[in-house]
LUMDREN-571744 format. One record per atom (N, C-alpha, C, O, CB): atom name; residue in three letters; x, y, z. Coordinates in nm, 3 decimals. Glycine has a CB too. Layout:
! LUMDREN-571744
<atom><atomo>CA</atomo><residuo>ALA</residuo><u>X</u><v>Y</v><w>Z</w></atom>
...
END
This chain:
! LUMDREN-571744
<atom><atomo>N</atomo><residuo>UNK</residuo><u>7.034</u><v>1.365</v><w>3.517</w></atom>
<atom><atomo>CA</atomo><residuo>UNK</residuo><u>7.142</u><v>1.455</v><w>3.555</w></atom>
<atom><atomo>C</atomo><residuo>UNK</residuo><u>7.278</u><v>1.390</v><w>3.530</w></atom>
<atom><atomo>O</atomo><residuo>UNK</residuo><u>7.350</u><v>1.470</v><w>3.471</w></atom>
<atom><atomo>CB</atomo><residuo>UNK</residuo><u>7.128</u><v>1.497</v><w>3.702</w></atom>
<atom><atomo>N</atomo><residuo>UNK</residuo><u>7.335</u><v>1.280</v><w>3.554</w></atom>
<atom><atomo>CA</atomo><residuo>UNK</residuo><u>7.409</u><v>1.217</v><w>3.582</w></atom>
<atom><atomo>C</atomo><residuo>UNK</residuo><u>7.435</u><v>1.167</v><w>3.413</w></atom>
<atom><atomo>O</atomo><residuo>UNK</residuo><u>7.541</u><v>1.117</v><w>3.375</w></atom>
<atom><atomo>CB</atomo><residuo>UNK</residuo><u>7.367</u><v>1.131</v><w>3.701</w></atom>
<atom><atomo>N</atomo><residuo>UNK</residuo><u>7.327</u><v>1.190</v><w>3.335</w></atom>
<atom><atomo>CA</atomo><residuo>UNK</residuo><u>7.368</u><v>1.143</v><w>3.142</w></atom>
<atom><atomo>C</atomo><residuo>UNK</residuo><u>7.413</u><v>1.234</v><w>3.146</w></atom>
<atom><atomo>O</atomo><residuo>UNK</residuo><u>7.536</u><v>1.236</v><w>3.154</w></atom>
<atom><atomo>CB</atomo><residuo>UNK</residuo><u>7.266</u><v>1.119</v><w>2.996</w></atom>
<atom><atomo>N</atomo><residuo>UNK</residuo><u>7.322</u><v>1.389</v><w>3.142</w></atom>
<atom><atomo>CA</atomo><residuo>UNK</residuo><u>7.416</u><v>1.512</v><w>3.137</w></atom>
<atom><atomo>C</atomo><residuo>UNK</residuo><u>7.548</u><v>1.545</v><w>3.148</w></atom>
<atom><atomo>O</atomo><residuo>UNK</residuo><u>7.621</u><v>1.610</v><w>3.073</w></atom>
<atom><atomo>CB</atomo><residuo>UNK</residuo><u>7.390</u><v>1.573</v><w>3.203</w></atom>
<atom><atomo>N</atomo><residuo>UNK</residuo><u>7.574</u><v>1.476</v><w>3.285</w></atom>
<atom><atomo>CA</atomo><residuo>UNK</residuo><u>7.762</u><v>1.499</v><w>3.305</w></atom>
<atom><atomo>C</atomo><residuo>UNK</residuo><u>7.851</u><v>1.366</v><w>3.198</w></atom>
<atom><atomo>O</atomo><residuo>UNK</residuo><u>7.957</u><v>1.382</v><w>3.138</w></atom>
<atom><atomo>CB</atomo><residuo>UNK</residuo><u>7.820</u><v>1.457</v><w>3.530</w></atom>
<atom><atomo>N</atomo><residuo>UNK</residuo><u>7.789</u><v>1.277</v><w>3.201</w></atom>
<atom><atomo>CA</atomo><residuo>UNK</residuo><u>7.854</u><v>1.177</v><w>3.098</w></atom>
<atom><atomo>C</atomo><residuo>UNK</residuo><u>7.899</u><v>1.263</v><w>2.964</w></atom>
<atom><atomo>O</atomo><residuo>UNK</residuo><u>8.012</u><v>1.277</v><w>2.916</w></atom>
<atom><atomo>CB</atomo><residuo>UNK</residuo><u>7.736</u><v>1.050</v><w>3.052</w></atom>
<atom><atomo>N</atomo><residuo>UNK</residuo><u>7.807</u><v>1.302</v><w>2.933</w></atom>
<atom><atomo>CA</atomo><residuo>UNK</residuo><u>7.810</u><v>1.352</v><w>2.760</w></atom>
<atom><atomo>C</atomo><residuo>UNK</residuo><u>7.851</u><v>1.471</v><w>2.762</w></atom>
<atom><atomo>O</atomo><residuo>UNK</residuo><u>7.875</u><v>1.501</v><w>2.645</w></atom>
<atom><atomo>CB</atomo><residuo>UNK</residuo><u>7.669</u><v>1.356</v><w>2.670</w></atom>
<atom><atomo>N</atomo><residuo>UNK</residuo><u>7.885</u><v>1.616</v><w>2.877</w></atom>
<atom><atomo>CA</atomo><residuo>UNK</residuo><u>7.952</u><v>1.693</v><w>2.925</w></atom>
<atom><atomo>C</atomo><residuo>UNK</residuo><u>8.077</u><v>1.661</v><w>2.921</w></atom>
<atom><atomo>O</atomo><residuo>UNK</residuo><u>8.161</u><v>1.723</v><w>2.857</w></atom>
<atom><atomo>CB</atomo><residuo>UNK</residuo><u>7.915</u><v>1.718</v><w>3.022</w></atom>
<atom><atomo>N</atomo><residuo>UNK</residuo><u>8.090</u><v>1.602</v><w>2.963</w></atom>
<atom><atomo>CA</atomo><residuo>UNK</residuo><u>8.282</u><v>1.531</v><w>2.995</w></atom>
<atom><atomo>C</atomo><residuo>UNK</residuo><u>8.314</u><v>1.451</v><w>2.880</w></atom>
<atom><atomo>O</atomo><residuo>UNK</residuo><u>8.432</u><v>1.477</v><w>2.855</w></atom>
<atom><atomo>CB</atomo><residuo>UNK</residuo><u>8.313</u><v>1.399</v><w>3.151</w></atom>
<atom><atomo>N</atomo><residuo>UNK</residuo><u>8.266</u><v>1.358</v><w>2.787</w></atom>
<atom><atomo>CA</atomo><residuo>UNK</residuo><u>8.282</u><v>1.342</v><w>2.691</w></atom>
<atom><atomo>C</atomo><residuo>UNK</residuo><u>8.311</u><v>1.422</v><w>2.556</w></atom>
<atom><atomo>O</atomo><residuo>UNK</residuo><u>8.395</u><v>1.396</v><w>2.470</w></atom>
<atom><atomo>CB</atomo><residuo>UNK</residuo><u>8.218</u><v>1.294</v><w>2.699</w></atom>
<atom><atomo>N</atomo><residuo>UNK</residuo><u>8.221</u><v>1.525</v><w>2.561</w></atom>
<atom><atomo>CA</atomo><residuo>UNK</residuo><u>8.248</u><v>1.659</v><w>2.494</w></atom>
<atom><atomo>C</atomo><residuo>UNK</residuo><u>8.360</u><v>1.666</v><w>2.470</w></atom>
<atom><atomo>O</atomo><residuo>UNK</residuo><u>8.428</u><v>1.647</v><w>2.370</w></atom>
<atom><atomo>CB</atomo><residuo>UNK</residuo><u>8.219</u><v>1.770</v><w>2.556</w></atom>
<atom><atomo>N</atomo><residuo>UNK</residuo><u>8.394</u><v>1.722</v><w>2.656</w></atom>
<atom><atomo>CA</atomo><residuo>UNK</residuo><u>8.537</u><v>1.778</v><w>2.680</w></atom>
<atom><atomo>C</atomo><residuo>UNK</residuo><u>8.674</u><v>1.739</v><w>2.661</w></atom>
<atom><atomo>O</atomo><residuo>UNK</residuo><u>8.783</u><v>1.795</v><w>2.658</w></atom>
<atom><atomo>CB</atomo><residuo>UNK</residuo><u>8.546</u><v>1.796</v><w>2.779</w></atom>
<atom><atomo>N</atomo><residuo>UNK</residuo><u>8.619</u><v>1.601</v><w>2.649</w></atom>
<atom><atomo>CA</atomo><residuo>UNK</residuo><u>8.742</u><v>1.503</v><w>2.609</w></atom>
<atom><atomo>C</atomo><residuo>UNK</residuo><u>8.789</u><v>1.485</v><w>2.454</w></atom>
<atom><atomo>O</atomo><residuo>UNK</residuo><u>8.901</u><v>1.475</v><w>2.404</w></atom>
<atom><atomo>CB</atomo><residuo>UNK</residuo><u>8.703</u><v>1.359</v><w>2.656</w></atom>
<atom><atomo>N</atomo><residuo>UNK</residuo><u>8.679</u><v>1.484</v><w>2.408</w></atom>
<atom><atomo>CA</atomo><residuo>UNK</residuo><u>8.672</u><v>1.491</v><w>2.242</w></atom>
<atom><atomo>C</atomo><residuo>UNK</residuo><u>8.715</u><v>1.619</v><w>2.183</w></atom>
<atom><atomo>O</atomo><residuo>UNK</residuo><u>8.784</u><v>1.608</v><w>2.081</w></atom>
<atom><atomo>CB</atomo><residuo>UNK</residuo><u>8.523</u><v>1.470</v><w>2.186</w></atom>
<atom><atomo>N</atomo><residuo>UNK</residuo><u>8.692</u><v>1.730</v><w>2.222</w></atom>
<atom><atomo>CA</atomo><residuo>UNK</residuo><u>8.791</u><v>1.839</v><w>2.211</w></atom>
<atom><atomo>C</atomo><residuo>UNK</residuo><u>8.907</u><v>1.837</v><w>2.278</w></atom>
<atom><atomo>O</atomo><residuo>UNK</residuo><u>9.007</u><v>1.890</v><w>2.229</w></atom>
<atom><atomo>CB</atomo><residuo>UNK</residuo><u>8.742</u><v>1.948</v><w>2.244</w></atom>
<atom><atomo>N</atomo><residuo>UNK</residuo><u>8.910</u><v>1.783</v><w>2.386</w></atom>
<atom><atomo>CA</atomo><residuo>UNK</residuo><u>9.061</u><v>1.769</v><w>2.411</w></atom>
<atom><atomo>C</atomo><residuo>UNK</residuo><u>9.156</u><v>1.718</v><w>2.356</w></atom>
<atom><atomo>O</atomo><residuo>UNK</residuo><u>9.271</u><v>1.763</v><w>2.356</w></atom>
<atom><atomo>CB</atomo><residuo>UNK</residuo><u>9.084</u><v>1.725</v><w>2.493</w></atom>
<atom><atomo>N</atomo><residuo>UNK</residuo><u>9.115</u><v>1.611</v><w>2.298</w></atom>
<atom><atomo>CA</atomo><residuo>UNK</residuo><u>9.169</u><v>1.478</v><w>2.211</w></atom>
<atom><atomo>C</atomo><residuo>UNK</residuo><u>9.193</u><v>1.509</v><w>2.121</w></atom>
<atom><atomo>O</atomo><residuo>UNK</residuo><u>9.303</u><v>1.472</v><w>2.079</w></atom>
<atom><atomo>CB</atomo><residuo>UNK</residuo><u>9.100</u><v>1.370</v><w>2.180</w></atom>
<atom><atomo>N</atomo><residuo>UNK</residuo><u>9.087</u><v>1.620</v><w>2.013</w></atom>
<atom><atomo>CA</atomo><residuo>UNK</residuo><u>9.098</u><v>1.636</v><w>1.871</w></atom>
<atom><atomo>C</atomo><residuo>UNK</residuo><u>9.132</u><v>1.772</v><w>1.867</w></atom>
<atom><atomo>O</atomo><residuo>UNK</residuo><u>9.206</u><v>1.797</v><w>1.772</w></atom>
<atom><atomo>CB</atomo><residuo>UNK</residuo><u>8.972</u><v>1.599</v><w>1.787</w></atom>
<atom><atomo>N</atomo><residuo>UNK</residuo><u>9.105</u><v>1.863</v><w>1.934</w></atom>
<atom><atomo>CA</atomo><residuo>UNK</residuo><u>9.077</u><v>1.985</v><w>1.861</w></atom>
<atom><atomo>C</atomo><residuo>UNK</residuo><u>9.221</u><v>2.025</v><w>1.854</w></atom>
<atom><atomo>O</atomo><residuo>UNK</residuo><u>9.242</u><v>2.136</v><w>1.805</w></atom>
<atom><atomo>CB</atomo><residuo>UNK</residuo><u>8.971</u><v>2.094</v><w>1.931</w></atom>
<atom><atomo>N</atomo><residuo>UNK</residuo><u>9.305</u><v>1.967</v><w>1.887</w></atom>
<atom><atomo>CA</atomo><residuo>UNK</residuo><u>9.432</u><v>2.079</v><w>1.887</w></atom>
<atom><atomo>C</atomo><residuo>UNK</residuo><u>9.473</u><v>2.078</v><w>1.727</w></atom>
<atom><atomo>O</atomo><residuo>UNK</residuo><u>9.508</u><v>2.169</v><w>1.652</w></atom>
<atom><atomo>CB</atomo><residuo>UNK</residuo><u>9.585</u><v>2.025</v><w>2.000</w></atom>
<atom><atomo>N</atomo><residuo>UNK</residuo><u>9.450</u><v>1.915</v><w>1.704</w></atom>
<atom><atomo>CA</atomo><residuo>UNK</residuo><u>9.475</u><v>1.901</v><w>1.533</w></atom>
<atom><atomo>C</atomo><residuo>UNK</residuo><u>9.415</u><v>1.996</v><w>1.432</w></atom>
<atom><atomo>O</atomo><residuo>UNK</residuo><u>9.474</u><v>2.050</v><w>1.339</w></atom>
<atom><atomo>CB</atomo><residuo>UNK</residuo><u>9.418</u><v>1.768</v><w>1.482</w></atom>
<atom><atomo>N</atomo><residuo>UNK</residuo><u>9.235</u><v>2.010</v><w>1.482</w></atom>
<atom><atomo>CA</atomo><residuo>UNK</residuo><u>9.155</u><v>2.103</v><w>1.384</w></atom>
<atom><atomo>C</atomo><residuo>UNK</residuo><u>9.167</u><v>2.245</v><w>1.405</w></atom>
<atom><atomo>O</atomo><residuo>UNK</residuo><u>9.146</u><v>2.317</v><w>1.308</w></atom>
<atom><atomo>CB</atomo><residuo>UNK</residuo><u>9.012</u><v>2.076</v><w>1.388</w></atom>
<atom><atomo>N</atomo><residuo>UNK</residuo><u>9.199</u><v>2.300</v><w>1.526</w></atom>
<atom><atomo>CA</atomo><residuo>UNK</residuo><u>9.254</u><v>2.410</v><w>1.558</w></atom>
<atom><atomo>C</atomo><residuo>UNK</residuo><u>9.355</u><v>2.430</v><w>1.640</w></atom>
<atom><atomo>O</atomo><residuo>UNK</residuo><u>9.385</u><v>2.365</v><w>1.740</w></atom>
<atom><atomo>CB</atomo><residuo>UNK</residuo><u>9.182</u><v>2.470</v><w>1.590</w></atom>
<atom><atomo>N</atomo><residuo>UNK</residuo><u>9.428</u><v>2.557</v><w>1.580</w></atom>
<atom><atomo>CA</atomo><residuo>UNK</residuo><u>9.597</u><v>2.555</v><w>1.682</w></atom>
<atom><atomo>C</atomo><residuo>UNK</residuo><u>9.526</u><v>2.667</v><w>1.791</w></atom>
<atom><atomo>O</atomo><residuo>UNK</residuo><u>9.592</u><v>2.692</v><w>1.892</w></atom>
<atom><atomo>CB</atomo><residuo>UNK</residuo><u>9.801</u><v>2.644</v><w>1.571</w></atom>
<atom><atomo>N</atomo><residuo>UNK</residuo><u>9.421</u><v>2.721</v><w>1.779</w></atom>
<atom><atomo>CA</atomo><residuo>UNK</residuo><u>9.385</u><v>2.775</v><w>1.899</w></atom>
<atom><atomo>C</atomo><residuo>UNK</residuo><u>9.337</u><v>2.703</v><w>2.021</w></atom>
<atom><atomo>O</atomo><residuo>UNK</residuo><u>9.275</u><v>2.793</v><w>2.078</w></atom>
<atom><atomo>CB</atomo><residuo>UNK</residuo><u>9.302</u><v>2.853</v><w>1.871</w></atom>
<atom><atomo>N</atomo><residuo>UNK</residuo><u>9.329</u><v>2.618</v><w>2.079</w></atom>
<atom><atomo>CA</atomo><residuo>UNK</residuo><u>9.287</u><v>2.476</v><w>2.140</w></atom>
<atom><atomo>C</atomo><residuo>UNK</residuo><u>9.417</u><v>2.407</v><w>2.166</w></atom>
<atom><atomo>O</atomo><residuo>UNK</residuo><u>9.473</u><v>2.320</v><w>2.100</w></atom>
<atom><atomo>CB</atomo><residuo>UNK</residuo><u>9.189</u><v>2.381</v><w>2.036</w></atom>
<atom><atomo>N</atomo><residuo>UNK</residuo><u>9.451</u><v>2.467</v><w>2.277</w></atom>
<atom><atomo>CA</atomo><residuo>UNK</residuo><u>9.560</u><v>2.415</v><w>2.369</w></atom>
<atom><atomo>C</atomo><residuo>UNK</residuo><u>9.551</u><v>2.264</v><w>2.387</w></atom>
<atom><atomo>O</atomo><residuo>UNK</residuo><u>9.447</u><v>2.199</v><w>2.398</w></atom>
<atom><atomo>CB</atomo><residuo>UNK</residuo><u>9.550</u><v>2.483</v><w>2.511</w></atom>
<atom><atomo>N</atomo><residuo>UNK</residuo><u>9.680</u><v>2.216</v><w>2.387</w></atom>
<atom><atomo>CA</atomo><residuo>UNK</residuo><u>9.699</u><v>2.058</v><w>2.441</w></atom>
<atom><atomo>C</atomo><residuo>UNK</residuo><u>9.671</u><v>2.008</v><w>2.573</w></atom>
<atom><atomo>O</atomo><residuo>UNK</residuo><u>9.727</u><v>2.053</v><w>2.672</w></atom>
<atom><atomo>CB</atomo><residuo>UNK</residuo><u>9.832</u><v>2.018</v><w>2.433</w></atom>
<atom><atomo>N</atomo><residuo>UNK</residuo><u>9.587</u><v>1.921</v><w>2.576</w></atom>
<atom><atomo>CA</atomo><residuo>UNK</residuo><u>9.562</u><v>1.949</v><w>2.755</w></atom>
<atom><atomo>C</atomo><residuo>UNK</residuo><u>9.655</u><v>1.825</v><w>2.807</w></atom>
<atom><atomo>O</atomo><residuo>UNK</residuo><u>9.670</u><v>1.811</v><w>2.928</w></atom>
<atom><atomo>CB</atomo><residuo>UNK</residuo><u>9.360</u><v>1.927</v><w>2.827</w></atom>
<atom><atomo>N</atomo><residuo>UNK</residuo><u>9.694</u><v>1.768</v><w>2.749</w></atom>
<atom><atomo>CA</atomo><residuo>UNK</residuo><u>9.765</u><v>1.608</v><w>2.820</w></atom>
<atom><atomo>C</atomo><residuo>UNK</residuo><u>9.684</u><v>1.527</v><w>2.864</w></atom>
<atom><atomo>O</atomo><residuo>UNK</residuo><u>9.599</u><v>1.452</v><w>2.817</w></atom>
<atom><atomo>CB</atomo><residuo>UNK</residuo><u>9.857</u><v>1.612</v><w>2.946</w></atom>
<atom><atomo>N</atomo><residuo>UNK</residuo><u>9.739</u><v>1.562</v><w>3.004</w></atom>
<atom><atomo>CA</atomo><residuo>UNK</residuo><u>9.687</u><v>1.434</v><w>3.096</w></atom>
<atom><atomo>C</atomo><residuo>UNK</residuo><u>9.558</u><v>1.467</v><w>3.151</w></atom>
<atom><atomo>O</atomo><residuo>UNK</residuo><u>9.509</u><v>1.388</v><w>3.232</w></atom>
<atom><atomo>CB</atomo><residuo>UNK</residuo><u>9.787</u><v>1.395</v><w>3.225</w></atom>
<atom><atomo>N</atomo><residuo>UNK</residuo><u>9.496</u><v>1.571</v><w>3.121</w></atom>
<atom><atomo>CA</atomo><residuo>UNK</residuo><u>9.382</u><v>1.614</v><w>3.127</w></atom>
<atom><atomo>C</atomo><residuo>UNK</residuo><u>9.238</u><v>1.483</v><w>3.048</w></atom>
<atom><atomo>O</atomo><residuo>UNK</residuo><u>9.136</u><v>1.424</v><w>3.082</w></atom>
<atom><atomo>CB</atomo><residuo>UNK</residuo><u>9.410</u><v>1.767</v><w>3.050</w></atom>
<atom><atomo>N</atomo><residuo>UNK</residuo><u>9.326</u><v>1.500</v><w>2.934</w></atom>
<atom><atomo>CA</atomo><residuo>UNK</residuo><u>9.226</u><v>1.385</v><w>2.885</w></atom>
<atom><atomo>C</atomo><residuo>UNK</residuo><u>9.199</u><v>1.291</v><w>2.968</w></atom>
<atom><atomo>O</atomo><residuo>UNK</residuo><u>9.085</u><v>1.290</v><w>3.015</w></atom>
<atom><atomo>CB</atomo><residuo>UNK</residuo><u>9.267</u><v>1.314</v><w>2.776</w></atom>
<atom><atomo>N</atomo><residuo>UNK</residuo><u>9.282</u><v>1.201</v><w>3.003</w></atom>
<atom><atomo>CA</atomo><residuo>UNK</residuo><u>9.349</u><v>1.084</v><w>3.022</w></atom>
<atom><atomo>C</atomo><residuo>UNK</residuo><u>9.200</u><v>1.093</v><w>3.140</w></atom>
<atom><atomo>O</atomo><residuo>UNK</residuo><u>9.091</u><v>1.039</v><w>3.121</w></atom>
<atom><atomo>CB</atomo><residuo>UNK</residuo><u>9.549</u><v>1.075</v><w>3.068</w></atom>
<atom><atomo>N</atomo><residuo>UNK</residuo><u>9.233</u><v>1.161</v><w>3.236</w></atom>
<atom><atomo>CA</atomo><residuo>UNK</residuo><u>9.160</u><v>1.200</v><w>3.353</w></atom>
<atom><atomo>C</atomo><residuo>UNK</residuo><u>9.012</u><v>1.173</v><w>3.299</w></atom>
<atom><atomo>O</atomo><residuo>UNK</residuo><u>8.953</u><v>1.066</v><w>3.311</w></atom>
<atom><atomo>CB</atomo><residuo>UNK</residuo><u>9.193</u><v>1.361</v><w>3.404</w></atom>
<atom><atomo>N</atomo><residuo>UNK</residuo><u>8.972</u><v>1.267</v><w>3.248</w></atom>
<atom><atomo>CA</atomo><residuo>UNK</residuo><u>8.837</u><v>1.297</v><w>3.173</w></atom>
<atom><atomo>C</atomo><residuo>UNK</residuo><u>8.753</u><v>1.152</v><w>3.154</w></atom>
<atom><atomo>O</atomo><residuo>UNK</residuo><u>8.641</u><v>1.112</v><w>3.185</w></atom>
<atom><atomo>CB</atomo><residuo>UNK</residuo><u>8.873</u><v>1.371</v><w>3.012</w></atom>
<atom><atomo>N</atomo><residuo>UNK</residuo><u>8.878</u><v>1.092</v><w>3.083</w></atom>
<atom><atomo>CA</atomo><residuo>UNK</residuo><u>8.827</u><v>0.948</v><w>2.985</w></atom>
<atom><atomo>C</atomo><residuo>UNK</residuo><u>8.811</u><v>0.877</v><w>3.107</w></atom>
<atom><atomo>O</atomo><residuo>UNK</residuo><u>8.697</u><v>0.834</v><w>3.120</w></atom>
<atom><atomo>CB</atomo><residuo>UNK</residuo><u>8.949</u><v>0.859</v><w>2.857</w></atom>
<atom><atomo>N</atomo><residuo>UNK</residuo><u>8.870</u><v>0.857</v><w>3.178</w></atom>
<atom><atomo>CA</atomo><residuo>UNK</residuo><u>8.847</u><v>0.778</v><w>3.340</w></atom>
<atom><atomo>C</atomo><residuo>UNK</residuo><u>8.705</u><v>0.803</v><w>3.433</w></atom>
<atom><atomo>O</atomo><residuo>UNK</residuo><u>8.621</u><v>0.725</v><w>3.478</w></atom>
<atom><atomo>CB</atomo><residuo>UNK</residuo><u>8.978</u><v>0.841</v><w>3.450</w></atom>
<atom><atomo>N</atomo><residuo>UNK</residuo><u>8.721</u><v>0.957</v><w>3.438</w></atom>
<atom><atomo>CA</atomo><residuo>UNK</residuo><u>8.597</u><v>0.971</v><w>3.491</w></atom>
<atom><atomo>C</atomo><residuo>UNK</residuo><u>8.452</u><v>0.857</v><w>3.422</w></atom>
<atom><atomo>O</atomo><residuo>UNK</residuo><u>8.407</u><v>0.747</v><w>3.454</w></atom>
<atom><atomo>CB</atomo><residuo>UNK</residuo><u>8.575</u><v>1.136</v><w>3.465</w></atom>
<atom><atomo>N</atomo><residuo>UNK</residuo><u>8.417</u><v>0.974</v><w>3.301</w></atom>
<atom><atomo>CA</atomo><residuo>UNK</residuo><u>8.364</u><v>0.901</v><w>3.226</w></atom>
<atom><atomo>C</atomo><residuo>UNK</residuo><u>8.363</u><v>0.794</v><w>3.256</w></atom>
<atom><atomo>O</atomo><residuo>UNK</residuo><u>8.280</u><v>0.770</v><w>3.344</w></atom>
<atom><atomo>CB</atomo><residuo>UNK</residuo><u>8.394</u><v>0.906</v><w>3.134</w></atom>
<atom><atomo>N</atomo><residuo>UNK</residuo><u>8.444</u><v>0.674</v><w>3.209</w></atom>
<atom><atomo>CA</atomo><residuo>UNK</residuo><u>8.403</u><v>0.503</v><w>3.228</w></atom>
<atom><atomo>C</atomo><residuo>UNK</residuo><u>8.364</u><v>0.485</v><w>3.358</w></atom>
<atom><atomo>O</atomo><residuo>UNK</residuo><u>8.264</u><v>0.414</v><w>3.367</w></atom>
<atom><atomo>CB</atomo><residuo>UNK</residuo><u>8.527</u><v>0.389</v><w>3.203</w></atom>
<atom><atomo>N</atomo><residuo>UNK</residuo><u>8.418</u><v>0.534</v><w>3.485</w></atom>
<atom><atomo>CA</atomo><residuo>UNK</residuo><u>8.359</u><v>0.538</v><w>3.615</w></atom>
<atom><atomo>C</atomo><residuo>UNK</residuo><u>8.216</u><v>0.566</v><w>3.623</w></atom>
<atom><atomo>O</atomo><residuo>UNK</residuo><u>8.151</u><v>0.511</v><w>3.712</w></atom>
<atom><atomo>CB</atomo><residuo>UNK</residuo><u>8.423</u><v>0.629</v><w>3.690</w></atom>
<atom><atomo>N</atomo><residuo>UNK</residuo><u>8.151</u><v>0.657</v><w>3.528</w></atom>
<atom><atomo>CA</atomo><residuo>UNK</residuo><u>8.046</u><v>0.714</v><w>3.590</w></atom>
<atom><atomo>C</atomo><residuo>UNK</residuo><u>7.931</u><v>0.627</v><w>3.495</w></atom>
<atom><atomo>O</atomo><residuo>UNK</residuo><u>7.814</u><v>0.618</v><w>3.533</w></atom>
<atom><atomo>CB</atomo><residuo>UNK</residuo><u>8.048</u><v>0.892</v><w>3.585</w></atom>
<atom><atomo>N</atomo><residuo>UNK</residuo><u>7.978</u><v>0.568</v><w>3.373</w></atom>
<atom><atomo>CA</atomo><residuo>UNK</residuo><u>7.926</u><v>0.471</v><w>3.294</w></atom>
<atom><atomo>C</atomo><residuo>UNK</residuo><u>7.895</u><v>0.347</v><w>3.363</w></atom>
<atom><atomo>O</atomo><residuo>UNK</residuo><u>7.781</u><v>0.304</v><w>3.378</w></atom>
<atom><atomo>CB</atomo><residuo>UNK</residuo><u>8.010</u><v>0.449</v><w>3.193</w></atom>
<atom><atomo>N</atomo><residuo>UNK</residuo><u>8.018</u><v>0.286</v><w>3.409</w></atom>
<atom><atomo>CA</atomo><residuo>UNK</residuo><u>7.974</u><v>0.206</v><w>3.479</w></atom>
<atom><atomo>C</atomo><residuo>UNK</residuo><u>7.927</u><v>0.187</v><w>3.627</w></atom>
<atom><atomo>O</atomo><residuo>UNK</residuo><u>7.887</u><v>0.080</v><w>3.674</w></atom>
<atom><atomo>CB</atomo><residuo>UNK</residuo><u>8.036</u><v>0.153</v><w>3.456</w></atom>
<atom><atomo>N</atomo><residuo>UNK</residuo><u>7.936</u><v>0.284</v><w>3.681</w></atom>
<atom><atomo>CA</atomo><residuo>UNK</residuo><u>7.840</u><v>0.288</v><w>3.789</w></atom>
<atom><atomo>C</atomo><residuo>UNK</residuo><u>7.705</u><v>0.301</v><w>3.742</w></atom>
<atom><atomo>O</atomo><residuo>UNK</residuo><u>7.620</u><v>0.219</v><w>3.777</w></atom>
<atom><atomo>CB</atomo><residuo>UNK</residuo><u>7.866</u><v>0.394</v><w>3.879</w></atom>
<atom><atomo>N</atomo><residuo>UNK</residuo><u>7.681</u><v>0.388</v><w>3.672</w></atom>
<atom><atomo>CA</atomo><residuo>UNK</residuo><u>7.536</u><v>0.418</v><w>3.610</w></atom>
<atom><atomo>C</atomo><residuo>UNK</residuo><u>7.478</u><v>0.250</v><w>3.509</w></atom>
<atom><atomo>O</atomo><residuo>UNK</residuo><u>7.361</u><v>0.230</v><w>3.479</w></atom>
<atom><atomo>CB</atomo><residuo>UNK</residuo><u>7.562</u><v>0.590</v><w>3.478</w></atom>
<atom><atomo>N</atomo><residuo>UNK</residuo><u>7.578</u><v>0.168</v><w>3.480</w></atom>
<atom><atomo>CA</atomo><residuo>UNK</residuo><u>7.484</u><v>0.065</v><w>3.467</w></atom>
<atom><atomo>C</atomo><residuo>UNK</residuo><u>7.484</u><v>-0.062</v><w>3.579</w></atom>
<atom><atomo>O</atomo><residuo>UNK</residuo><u>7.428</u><v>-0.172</v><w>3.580</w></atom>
<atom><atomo>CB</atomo><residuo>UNK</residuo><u>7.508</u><v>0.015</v><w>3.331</w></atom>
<atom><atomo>N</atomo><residuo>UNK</residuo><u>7.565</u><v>0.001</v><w>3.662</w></atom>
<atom><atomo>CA</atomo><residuo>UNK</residuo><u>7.518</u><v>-0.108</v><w>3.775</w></atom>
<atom><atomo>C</atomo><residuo>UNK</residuo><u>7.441</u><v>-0.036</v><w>3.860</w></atom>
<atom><atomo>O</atomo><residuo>UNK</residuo><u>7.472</u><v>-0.055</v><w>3.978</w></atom>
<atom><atomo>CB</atomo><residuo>UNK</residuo><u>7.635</u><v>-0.182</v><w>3.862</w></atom>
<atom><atomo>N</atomo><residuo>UNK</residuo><u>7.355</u><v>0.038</v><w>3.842</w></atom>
<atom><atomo>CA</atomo><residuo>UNK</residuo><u>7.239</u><v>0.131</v><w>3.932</w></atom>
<atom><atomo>C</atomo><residuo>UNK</residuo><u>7.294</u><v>0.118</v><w>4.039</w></atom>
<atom><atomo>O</atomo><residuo>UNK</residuo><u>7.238</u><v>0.049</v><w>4.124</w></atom>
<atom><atomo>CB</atomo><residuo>UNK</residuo><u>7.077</u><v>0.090</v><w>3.946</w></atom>
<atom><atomo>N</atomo><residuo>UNK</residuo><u>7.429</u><v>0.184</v><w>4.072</w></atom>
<atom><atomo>CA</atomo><residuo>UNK</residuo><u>7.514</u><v>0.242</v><w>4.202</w></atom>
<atom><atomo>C</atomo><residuo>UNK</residuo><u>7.448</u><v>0.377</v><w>4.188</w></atom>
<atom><atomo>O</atomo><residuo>UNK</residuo><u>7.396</u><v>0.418</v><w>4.291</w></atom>
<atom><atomo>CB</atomo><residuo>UNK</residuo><u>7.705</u><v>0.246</v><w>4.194</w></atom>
<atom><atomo>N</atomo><residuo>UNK</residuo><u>7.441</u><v>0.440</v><w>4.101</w></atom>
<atom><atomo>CA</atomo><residuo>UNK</residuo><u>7.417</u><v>0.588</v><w>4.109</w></atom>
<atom><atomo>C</atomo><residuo>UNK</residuo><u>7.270</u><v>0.644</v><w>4.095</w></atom>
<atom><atomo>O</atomo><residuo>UNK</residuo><u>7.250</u><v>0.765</v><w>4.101</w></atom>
<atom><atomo>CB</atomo><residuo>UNK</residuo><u>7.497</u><v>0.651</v><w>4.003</w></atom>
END
């Protein structure tokens, strides 16, 4: 469950990050990323120190 949300939010970030370039329909999210990318490494590294 917990890969699921990794690679979910990664997704989301990777379109966040890129898509505005490949499409102008794909709003800029900012600091949205920023957020995203944080989660992520949080939940990475909890998940390899079997916290989670």
């Amino acid at each position: 469950m917990l890969t699921w949300i990794i690679v979910i939010l990664l997704v989301l970030w990777l379109v966040g990050a890129f898509g505005p370039g490949i499409s102008s329909r794909i709003p800029r999210s900012g600091n949205a990323i920023h957020t995203l990318l944080v989660i992520v490494v949080i939940l990475i590294i909890l998940n390899l120190l079997n916290v989670i």
